[in-house]
C-alpha positions as CSV (number, residue, x, y, z in Angstrom):
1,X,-5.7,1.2,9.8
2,X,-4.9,4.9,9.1
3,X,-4.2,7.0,12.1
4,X,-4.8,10.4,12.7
5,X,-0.8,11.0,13.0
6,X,-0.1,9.7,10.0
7,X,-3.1,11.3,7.8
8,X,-1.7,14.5,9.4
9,X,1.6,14.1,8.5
10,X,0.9,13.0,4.4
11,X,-1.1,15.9,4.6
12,X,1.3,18.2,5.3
13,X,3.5,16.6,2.4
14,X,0.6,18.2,0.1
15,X,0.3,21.5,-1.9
16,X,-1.3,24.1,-0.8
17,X,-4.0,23.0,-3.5
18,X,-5.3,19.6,-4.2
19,X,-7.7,17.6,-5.3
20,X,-9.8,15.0,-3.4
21,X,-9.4,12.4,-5.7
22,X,-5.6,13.1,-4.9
23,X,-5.9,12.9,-1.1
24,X,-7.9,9.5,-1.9
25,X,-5.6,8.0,-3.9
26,X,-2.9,8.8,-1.8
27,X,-4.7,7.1,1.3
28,X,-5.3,4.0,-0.5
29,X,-2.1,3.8,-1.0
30,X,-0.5,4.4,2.2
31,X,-3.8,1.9,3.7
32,X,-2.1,-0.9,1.2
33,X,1.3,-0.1,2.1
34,X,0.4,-0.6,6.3
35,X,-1.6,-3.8,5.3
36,X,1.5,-5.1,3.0
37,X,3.8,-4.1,6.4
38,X,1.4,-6.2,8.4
39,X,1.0,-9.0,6.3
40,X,4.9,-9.2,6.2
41,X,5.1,-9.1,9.3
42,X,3.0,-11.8,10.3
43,X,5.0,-13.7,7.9
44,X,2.1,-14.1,5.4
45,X,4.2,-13.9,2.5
46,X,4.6,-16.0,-0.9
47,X,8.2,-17.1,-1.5
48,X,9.7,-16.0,-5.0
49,X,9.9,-19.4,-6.0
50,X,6.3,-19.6,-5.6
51,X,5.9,-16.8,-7.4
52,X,7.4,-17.4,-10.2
53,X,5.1,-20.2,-10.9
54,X,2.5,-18.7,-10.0
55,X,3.6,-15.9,-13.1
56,X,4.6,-19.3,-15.5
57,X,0.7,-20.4,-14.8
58,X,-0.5,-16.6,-16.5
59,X,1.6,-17.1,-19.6
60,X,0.2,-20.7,-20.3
């Protein structure tokens, strides 16, 4: 979850102009970057090995 700290401080990284659609898109990102942190975290992670199978299966 986004906090007010950090929505403050990527503000600030902002022109003095923008878009909304840029302030959104820059939020989901930061939002999947915390939930990627969290999910590493928590050791909720797929090994490269599994990966890489996983990528073998697209290509079939």
């Amino acid at each position: 979850m986004l906090t007010k700290a950090k929505l403050l401080a990527e503000i600030k990284t902002f022109p003095e102009e923008f878009s909304i659609d840029q302030l959104v898109e820059r939020l989901i990102l930061i939002e999947k970057v915390e939930i990627g942190r969290k999910q590493s975290e928590a050791g909720d992670i797929v090994s490269e090995e599994e990966m890489e199978y996983e990528v073998k299966k697209w290509f079939k």
